[in-house]
C-alpha positions in Angstrom: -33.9 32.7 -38.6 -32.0 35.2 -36.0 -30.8 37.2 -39.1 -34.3 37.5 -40.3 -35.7 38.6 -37.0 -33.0 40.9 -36.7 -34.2 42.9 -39.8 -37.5 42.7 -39.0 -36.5 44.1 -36.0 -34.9 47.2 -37.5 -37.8 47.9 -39.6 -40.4 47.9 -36.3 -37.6 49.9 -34.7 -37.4 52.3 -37.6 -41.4 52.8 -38.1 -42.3 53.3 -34.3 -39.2 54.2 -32.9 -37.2 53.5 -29.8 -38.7 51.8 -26.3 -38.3 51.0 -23.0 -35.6 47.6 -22.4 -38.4 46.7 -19.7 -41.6 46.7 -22.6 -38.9 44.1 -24.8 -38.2 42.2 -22.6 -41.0 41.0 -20.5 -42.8 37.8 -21.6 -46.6 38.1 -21.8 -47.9 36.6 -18.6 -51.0 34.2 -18.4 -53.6 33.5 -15.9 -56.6 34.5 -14.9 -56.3 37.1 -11.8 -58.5 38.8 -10.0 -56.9 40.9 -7.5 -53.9 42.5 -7.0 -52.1 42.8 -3.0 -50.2 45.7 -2.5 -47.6 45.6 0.5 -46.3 48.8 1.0 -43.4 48.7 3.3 -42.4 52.1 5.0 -39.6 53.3 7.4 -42.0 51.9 10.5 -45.0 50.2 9.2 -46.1 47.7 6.9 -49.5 48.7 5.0 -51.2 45.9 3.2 -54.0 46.9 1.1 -56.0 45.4 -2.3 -57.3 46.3 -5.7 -59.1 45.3 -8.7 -56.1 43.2 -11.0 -54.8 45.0 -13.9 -52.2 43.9 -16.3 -49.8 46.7 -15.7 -48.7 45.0 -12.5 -46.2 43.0 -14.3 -44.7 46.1 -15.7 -44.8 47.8 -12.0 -44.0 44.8 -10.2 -40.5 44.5 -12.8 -41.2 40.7 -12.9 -39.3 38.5 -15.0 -38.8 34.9 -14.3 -37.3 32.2 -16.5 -36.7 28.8 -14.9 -35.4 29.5 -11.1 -34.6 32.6 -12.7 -36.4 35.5 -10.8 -35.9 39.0 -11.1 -38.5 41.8 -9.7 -40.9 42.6 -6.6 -43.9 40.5 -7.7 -44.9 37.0 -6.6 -48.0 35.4 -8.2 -50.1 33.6 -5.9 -49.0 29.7 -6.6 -45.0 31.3 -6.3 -45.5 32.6 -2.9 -42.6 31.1 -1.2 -40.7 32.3 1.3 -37.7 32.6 -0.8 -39.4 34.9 -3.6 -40.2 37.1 -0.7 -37.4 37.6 0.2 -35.6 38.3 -2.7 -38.7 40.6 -3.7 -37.2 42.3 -0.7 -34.1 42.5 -1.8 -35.3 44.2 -5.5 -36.3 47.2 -3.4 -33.8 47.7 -0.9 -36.1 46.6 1.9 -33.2 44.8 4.8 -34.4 41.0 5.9 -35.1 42.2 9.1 -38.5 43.3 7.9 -39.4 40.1 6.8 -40.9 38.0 9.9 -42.9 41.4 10.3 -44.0 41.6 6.4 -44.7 37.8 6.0 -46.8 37.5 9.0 -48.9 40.0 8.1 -49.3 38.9 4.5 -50.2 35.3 5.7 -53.0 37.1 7.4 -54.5 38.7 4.6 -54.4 35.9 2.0 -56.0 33.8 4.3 -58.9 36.2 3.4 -58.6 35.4 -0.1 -57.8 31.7 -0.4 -60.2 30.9 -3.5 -59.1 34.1 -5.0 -56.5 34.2 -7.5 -54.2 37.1 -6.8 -50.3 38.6 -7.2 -48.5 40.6 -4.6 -46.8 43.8 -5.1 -44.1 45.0 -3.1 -43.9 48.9 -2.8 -41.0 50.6 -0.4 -42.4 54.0 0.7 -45.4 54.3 -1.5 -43.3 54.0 -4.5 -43.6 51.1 -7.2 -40.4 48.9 -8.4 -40.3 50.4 -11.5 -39.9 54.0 -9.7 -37.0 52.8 -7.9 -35.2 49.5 -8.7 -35.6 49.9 -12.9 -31.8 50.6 -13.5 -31.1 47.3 -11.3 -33.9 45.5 -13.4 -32.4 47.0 -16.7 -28.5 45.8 -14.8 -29.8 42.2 -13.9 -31.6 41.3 -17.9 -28.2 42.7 -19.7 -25.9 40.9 -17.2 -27.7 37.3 -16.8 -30.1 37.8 -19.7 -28.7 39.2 -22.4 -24.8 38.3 -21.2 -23.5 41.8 -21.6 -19.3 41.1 -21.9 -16.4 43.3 -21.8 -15.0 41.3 -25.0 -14.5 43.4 -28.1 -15.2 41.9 -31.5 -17.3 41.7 -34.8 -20.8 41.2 -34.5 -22.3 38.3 -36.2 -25.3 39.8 -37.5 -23.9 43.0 -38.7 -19.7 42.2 -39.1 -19.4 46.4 -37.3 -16.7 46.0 -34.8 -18.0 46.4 -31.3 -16.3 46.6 -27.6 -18.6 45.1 -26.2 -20.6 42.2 -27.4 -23.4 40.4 -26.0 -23.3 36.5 -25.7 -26.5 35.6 -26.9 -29.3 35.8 -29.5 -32.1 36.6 -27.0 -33.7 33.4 -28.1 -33.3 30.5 -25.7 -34.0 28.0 -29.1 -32.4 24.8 -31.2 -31.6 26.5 -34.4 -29.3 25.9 -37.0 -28.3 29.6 -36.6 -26.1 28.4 -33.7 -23.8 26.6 -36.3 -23.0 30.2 -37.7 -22.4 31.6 -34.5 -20.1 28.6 -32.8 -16.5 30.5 -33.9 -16.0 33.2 -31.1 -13.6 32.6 -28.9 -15.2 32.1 -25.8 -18.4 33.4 -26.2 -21.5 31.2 -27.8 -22.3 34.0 -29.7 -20.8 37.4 -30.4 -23.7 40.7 -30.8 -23.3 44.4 -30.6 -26.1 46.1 -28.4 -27.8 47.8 -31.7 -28.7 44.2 -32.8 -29.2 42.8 -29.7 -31.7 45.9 -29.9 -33.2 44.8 -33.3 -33.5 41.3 -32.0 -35.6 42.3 -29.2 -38.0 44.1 -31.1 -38.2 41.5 -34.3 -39.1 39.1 -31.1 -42.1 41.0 -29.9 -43.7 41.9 -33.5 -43.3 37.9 -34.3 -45.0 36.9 -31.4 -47.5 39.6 -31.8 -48.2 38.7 -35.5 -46.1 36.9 -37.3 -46.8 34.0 -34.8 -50.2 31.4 -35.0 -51.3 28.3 -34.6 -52.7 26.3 -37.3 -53.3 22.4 -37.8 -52.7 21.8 -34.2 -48.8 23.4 -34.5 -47.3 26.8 -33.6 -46.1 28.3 -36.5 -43.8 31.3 -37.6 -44.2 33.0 -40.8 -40.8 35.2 -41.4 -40.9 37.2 -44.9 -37.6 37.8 -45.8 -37.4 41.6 -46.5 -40.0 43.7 -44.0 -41.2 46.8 -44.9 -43.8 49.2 -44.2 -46.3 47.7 -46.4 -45.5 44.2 -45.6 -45.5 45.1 -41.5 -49.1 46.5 -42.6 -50.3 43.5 -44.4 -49.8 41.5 -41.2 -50.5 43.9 -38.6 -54.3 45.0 -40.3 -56.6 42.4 -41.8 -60.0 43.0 -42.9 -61.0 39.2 -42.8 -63.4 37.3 -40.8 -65.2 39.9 -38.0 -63.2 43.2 -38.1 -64.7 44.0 -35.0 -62.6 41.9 -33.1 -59.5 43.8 -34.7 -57.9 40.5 -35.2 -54.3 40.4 -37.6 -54.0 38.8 -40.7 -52.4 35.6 -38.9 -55.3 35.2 -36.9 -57.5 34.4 -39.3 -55.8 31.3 -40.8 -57.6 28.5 -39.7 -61.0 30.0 -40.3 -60.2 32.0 -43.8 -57.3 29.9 -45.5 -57.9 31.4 -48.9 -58.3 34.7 -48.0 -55.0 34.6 -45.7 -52.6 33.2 -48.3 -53.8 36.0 -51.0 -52.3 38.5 -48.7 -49.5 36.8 -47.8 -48.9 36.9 -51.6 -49.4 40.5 -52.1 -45.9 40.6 -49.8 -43.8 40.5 -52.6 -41.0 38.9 -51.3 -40.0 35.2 -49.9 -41.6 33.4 -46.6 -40.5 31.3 -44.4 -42.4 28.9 -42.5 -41.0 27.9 -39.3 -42.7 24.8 -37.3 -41.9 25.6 -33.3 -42.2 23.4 -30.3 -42.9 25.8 -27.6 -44.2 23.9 -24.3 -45.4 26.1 -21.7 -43.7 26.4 -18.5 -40.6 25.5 -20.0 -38.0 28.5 -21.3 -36.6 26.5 -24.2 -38.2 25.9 -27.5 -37.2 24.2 -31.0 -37.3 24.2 -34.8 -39.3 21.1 -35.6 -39.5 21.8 -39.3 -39.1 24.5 -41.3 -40.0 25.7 -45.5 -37.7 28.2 -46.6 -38.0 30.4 -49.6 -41.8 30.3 -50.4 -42.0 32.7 -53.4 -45.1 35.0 -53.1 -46.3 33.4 -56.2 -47.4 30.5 -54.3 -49.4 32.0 -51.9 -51.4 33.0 -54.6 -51.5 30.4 -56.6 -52.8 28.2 -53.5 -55.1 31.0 -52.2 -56.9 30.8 -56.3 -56.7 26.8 -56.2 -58.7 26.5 -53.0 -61.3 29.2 -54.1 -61.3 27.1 -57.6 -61.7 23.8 -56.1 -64.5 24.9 -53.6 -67.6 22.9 -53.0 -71.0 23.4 -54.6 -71.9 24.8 -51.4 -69.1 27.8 -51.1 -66.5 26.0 -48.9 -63.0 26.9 -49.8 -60.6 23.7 -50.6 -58.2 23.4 -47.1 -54.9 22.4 -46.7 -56.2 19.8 -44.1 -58.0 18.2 -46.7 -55.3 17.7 -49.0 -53.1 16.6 -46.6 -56.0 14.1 -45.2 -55.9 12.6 -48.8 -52.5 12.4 -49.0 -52.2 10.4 -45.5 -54.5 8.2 -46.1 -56.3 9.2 -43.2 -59.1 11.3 -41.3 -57.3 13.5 -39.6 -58.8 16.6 -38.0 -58.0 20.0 -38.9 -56.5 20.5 -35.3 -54.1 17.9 -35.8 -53.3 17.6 -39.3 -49.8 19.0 -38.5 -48.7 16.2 -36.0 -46.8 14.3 -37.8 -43.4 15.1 -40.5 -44.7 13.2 -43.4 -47.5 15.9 -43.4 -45.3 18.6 -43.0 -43.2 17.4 -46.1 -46.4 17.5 -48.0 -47.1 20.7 -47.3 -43.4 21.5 -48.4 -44.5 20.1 -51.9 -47.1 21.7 -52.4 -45.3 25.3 -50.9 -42.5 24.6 -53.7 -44.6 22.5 -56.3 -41.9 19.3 -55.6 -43.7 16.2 -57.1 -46.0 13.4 -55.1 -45.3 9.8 -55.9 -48.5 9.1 -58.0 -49.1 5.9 -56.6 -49.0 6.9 -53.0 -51.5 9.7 -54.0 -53.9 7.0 -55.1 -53.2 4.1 -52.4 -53.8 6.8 -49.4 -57.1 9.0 -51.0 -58.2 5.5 -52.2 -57.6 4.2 -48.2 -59.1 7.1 -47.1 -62.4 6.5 -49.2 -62.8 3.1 -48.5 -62.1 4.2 -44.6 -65.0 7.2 -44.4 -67.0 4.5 -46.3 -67.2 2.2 -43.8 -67.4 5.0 -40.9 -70.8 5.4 -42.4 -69.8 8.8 -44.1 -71.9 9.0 -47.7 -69.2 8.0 -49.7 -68.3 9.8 -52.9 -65.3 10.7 -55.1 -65.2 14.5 -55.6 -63.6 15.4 -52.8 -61.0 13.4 -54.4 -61.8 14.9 -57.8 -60.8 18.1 -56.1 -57.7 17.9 -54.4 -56.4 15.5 -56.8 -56.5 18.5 -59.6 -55.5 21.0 -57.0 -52.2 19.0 -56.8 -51.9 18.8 -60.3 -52.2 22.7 -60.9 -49.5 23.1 -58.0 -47.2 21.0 -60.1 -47.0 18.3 -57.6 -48.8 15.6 -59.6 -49.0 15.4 -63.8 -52.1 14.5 -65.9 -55.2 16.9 -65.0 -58.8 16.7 -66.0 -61.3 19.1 -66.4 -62.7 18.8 -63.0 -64.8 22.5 -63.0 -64.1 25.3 -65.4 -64.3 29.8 -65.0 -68.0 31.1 -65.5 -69.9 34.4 -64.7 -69.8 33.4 -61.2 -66.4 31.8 -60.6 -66.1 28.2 -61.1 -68.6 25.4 -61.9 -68.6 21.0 -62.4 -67.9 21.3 -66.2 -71.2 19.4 -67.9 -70.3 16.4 -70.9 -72.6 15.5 -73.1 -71.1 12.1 -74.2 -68.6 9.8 -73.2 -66.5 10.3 -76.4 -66.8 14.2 -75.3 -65.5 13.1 -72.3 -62.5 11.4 -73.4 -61.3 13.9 -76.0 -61.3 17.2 -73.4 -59.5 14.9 -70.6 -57.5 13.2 -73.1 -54.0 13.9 -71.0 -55.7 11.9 -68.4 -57.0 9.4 -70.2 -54.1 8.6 -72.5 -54.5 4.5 -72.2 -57.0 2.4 -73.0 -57.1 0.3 -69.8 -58.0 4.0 -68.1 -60.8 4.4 -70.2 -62.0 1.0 -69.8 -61.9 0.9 -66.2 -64.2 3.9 -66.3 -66.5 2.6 -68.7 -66.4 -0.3 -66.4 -67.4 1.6 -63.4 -69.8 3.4 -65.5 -71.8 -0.6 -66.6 -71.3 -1.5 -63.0 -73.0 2.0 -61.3 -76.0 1.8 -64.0 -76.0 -2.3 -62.5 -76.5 -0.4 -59.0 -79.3 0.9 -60.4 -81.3 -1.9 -62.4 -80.4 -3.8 -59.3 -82.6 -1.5 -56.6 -85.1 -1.5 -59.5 -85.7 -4.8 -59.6 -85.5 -5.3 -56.0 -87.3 -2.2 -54.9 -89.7 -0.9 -57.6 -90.2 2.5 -57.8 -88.6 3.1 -54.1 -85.2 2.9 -55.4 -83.8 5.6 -53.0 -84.2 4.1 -49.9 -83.2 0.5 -51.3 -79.7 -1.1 -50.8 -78.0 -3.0 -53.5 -76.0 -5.5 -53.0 -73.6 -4.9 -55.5 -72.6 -2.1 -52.9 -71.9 -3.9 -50.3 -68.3 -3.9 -48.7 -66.8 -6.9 -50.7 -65.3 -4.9 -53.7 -63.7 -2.7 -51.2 -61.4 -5.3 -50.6 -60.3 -6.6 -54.3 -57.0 -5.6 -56.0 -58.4 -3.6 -59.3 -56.5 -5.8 -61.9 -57.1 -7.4 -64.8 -58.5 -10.4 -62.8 -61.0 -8.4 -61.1 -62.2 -6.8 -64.6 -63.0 -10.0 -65.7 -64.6 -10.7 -62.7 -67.1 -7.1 -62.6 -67.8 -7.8 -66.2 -68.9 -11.1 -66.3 -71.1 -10.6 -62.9 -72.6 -7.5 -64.9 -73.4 -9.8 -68.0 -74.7 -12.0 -65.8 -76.8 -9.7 -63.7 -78.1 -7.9 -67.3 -80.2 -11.7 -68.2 -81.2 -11.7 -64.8 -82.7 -8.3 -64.3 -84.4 -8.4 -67.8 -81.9 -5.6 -69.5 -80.2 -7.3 -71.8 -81.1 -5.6 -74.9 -80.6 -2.4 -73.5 -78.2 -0.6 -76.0 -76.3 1.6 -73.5 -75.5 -1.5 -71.2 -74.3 -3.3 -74.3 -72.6 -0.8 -75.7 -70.6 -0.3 -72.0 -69.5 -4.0 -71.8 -68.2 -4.4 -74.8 -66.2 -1.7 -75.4 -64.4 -1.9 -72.2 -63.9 -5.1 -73.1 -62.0 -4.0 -76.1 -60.4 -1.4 -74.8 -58.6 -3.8 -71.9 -58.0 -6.4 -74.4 -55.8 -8.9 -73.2 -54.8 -6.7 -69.9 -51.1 -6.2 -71.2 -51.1 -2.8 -70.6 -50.4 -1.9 -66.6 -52.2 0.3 -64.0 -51.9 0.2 -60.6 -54.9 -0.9 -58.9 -55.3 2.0 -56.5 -55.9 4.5 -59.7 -57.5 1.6 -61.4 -59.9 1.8 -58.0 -60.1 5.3 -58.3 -61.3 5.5 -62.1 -63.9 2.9 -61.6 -65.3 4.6 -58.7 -65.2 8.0 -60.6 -67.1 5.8 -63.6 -69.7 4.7 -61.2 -70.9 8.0 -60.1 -69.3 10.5 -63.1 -73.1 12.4 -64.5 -72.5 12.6 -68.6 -75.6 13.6 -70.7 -77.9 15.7 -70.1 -78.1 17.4 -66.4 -80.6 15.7 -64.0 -80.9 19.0 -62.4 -78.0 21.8 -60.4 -77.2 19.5 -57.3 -77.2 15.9 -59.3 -74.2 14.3 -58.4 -72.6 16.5 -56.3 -74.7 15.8 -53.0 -72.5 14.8 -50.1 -69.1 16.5 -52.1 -69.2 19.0 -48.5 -66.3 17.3 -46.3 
């Protein structure tokens, strides 16, 4: 990580050229402030005065703090302690004497301003900090900050001999990194100043843009070599409202698709770093990380989610995949919270495989969960990422789900069943696949002779009770087949359709084709085939939304 934020750090340096210590190392400071107190300490007066709050205070004031760390002239309203006075004093060569005469004037003054959010600035004869305390600024961050030594040596990053090296990595973080640099003698780590430079400046362009948040996690994304064109990719993104000027990382949660296609056009390996950053607190950590991600896969993902899209235009999501693959109905927001997810997302980064059954058990749970939420219940969403993570190599055995048209992608149409069978013969390559399907199939057109004979012509607004939550519950084996079709041959006398030849024609040959139930299945794709049979449209097209109602998640 430190290596590769190191030479992205030479490339910024290289493109834009040097800068000021001061504008590298300050942290960007939150909060919302209204008002700025400037107290301006001369030779034989103390002048307090106020203005309108500007961000360049912090740069001004010199302020830095880190822990009980505090460097600079400027206290923020909820730091005003006596203590930070004083040594805001001290920054600008203003004695202690001053301060009973400074401090009881300030208390005067912020009484005025009590519900008013505010810093203070100390001044010494008109003139800011940063006009006369910068070289002790710049003194204090290489000393305590970036522990500037008088101990010669090779620099870790670089191997150039150096007499002076710097013991740290700017970085106050958990990385494996420190492994590497745990050899020096008695240092932590050993860096010249031109990479301590680099460092600096890799640090600010990755929190400016290399830096988001996405599935409820802060996240790094560190391409491996940086160049010009790359540093433009993720610094300039036309996605989403351009107005608001926003960078290509910026635009991840709301335009997936669209962000990995750039990331792609990089041309050269990612990775993704998972950070735990709490605020307030100046240590963070690694939680996870995905090395190597070829550019390739950015793309490939980034065509997948446009391909498995739903009829209504919304782009496949990472969340959603990984919602199937947990089992459960995770938010976008939070998808991230847990490792198992992140390993997921590893898979499908690197194309690793998915245990097939734990694909089925968890999008199966996850059906039979939104089911019983009340959510319409249907199977393409499952349809969908299920081939997604077939065409990213995690799981084998495809179908033709939707294929290319004019207009992108489409449902592909089937005429017949046997039509059916032959194109998505990898899938189907048993017969107890095809008859669970053909099973699902007799039992959805039993749904519907079912409302017919219980409702008339009002069949849309009448409940069947062949829907009802029992078959939820049943383990799809060959005990249960039996079970379905015997029920269906039962229901077919009883709602007056035995001689239809379709209905005949479905129970017996799934009867034949499960024979003796020797051949094994496990139930949660055995579930997931008879659900797909029970609402799969073959024949001729009701009309452009049949079937695919509800498919929106």
């Amino acid at each position: 990580m430190i290596e590769t934020i190191c030479n992205i750090g030479k490339t910024i340096q290289d493109i834009e050229g040097e800068k000021d210590l001061i504008d590298l190392w300050q942290k960007e400071e939150n909060g919302d402030y209204e008002l700025i107190i400037d107290v301006n300490i001369c030779d034989d007066s103390v002048s307090i005065d106020t203005r309108d709050f500007e961000k360049r205070v912090f740069r001004d004031g010199l302020l830095y703090t880190q822990g009980n760390w505090f460097v600079g002239a400027l206290v923020k309203k909820d730091s005003l302690k006596d203590n930070r006075i004083k040594d805001s004093l001290k920054f600008i060569d203003v004695s202690l004497e001053r301060f009973n005469e400074v401090k009881q004037l300030l208390d005067s003054k912020v009484k005025e301003y009590e519900g008013v959010n505010f810093v203070v600035l100390f001044m010494k004869n008109n003139q800011k900090p940063i006009e006369i305390s910068k070289q002790k600024f710049l003194d204090e961050i290489e000393k305590n900050g970036l522990r500037k030594t008088s101990s010669p040596g090779n620099c870790h990053i670089c191997g150039q001999h150096t007499d002076t090296l710097y013991d740290s990595i700017t970085y106050k973080c958990y990385t494996n990194d420190k492994g590497i640099f745990s050899n020096t003698d008695g240092l932590s780590y050993g860096i010249c100043k031109c990479c301590i430079q680099h460092i600096l400046f890799g640090r600010q362009h990755v929190d400016t843009f290399l830096k988001t948040w996405w599935g409820g996690s802060e996240i790094l994304f560190l391409p491996h070599d940086y160049n010009e064109e790359v540093k433009m990719i993720f610094e300039f993104s036309n996605i989403g409202d351009v107005k608001e000027g926003r960078n290509l990382l910026s635009n991840l949660r709301e335009n997936e698709a669209e962000v990995m296609e750039e990331v792609g056009k990089c041309d050269t390996d990612v990775d993704i770093l998972f950070i735990s950053a709490p605020a307030g607190k100046s240590e963070w950590k690694i939680t996870y990380n995905i090395r190597d991600v070829m550019p390739s896969r950015f793309t490939t993902i980034a065509e997948l989610e446009r391909k498995y899209k739903t009829r209504s235009g919304n782009h496949l999501a990472i969340w959603q995949v990984l919602s199937n693959l947990l089992g459960n109905s995770s938010k976008p927001g939070e998808i991230f919270n847990t490792n198992e997810a992140k390993n997921f997302l590893k898979n499908i980064f690197h194309g690793n495989k998915i245990n097939r059954n734990l694909f089925f058990s968890r999008a199966m749970g996850k059906y039979k969960h939104d089911y019983f939420a009340g959510y319409k219940s249907n199977i393409f969403t499952i349809h969908r990422v299920y081939n997604f993570l077939v065409d990213c190599g995690c799981l084998d055995k495809g179908w033709n789900f939707v294929e290319q048209d004019g207009r992108g992608y489409s449902m592909v149409k089937y005429e017949n069943v046997e039509e059916f069978f032959e194109i998505n013969k990898e899938f189907f390559d048993s017969d107890v696949k095809k008859a669970w399907f053909l099973l699902g199939r007799l039992y959805g057109n039993m749904v519907y002779e079912s409302k017919k004979y219980k409702g008339g012509d009002d069949k849309q607004n009448t409940e069947s009770y062949l829907e009802k939550n029992f078959f939820f519950g049943r383990k799809y084996d060959f005990k249960t087949f039996v079970y379905f079709t015997n029920q269906c041959s039962e229901l077919m006398y009883k709602y007056g359709v035995q001689n239809k030849g379709y209905l005949k024609d479905l129970i017996s040959s799934s009867k034949e084709l499960m024979g003796r139930g020797d051949e094994k299945l496990s139930s949660d794709e055995a579930k997931y085939i008879f659900f797909w049979g029970m609402q799969q449209w073959i024949g001729k097209s009701k009309d452009d939304t049949a079937d695919d109602e509800g498919a929106d998640e």
